[in-house]
N, C-alpha and C positions, 0 to 999 in steps of 0.2 A: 505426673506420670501420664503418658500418653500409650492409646493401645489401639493398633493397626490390623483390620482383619480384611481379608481382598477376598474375593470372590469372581466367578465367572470364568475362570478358564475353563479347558478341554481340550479336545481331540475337534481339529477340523481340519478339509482341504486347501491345499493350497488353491491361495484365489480366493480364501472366504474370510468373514470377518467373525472378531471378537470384542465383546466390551467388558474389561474386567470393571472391577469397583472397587474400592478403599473405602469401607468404615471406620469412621476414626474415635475413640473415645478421648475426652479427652481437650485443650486448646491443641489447636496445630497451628503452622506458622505456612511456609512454604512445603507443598508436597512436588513429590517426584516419585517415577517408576522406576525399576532397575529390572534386570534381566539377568541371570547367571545358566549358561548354558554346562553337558555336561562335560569337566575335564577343562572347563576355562576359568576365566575371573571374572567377578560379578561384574558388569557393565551398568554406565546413566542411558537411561532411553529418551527420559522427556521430565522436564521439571515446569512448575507452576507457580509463580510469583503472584499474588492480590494486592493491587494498591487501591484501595476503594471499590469502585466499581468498573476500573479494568484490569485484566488479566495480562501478563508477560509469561509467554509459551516459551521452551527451549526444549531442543532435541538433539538426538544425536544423528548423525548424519546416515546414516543407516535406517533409520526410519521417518525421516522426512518425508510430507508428502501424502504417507501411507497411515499414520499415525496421530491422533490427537486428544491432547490431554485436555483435562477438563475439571471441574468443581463444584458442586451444590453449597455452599458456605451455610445458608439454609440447614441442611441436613448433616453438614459436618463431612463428606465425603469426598473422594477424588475417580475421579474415570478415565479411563482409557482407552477412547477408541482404536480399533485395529481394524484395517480393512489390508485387503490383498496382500495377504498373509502367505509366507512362505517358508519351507522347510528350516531355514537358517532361521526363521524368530523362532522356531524349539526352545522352550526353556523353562523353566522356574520364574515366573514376574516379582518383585515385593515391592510396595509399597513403600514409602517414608516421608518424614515428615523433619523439619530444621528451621532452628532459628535465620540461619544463613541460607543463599541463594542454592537452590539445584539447579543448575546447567553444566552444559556439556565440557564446561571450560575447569570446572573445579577435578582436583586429585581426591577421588573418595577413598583409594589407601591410607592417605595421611590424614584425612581429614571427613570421617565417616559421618553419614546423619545422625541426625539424636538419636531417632525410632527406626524401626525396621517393623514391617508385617510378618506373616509367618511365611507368607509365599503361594503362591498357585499356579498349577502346570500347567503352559499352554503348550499343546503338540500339534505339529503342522504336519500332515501327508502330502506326501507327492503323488 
């Protein structure tokens, strides 16, 4: 059993950044972020693949760029840098974590993560 707790959203301006975190209890395999704004479907942002001592980033096209995911394997966690942030990243973020790949290319209706975090609000003002 795997247990996923994020941290670090809020309330910031557009233009500013945020780094949430993922605590993970538990093995994890591949993490990923998701986003579910309100009145949509949850969205992949950014997934992390560990083959040893390098890392395979994946994003979604929407945050490229602006966004970077990251890992402490050491402490068991995942991060998420946000920089120049903008009212459309409003959302709910959650964490997860799967045996299988997170990227941009997978269907997570049909084929959802293991885990799920509980979620943390990030809101963007204009």
């Amino acid at each position: 059993q795997v247990e996923l707790v994020e941290s670090g959203g809020g309330l910031v301006q557009a233009g500013g950044s945020l780094t949430l975190s993922c605590a993970a209890s538990g093995r994890t395999f591949n993490m990923g972020w998701f986003r579910q704004a309100p009145g949509k479907r949850r969205e992949f942002v950014a997934g992390i693949r560990s083959a040893g001592i390098i890392s395979y980033t994946y994003y979604a096209d929407s945050v490229k760029g602006r966004f970077t995911i990251s890992r402490d394997n050491a402490k068991n966690t995942g991060l998420l840098q946000m920089n120049s942030l903008q009212p459309e990243d409003t959302a709910v973020y959650y964490c997860a974590t799967d045996k299988d790949l997170l990227s941009e290319k997978r269907d997570y209706v049909k084929v959802p993560p293991d885990y799920w975090g509980q979620g943390t609000q990030v809101t963007v003002s204009s």
